[in-house]
N, C-alpha and C positions, 0 to 999 in steps of 0.2 A: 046445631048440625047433627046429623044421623053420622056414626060410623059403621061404614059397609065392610070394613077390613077382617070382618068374622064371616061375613059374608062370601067377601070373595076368596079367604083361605077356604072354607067351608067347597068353594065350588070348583077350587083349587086341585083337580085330581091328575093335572097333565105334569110329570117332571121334565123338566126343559134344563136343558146347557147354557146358563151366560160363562160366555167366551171375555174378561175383559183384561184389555188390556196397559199395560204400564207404561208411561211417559219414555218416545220414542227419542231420536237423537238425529240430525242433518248433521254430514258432512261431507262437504265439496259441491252441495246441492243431493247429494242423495241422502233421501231419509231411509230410516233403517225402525222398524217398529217396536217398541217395546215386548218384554216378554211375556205371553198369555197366559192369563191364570182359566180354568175352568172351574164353574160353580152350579151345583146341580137349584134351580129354582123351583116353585111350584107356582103353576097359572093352570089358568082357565083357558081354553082356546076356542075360537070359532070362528067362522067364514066368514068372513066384511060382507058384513047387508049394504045392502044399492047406497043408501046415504050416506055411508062413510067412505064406499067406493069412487062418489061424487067429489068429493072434497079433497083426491088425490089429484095431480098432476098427471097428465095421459101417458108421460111414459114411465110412469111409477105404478098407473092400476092395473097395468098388463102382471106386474111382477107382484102385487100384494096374494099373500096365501092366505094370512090370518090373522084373528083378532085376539091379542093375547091380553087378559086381564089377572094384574097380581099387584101382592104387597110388598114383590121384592124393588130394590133399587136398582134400574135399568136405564146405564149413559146411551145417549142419543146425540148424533150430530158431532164434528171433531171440534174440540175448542182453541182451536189455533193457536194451542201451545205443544203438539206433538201427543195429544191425548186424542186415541180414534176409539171411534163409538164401540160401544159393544154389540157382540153378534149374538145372536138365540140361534143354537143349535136345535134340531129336532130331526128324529132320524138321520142322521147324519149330514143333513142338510142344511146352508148358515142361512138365518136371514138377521137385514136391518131393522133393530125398532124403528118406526116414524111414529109421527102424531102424538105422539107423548101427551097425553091427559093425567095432571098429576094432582090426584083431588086428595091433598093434604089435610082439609076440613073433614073428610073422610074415614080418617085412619089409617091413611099414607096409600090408597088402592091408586092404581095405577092401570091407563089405558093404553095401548098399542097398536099401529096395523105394522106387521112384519112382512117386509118386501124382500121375496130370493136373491142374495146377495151374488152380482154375475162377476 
C-alpha cells in the first residue's frame, strides 16, 4: 500500500477547529453534554463533486459545504454511550463530519463531507 498521509499533510493548508466533546451524563431524561475541548487541525478543504454529492441522503446534500481531507482523528456519529460527534469549526461556522473514509492502509488520511450543523 502507498501512504498518502505526506500527501495530504502536504496539501494540508486549511487550519480548522475540531470541537470534541467529553462523555455527557442523563438525568431524569435530560441529557446534559459533556464539556468541549477545542483543537486547532489541519485539512484540505473542497467543494463535494456531483459524485459524492449523490451518495448523500436528500436532506443532508442541501446542507453539505465541503470536502475535508486530513490526518487528524475526527469522531463521527454518537456512540450511544453519551459521546456526541465532533464538530469542524470553520469561520465560525459548526459543521458535522459525515462519510468517514478512513484509509488506515494509507497513513491514517481521512475523508469527509461536512454538513452545516442546524
Amino acid at each position: 500500500m502507498i501512504d498518502v498521509s505526506d500527501v495530504v499533510a502536504d496539501l494540508a493548508e486549511t487550519a480548522v477547529t475540531r470541537r470534541r466533546y467529553a462523555t455527557g451524563s442523563a438525568s431524569n431524561g435530560i441529557y446534559t453534554a459533556g464539556a468541549a475541548t477545542d483543537t486547532t487541525v489541519q485539512a484540505c478543504l473542497q467543494v463535494p463533486d456531483a459524485r459524492t454529492m449523490q451518495l448523500l441522503a436528500e436532506g443532508v446534500r442541501s446542507r453539505a459545504k465541503w470536502l475535508m481531507h486530513t490526518t487528524a482523528d475526527v469522531r463521527t456519529g454518537s456512540d450511544g454511550q453519551g459521546v456526541l460527534p465532533d464538530k469542524i469549526i470553520i469561520d465560525g461556522t459548526a459543521f458535522e463530519p459525515l462519510d468517514v473514509r478512513a484509509y488506515s492502509a494509507h497513513g491514517g488520511y481521512r475523508r469527509l463531507v461536512l454538513v452545516e450543523d442546524v
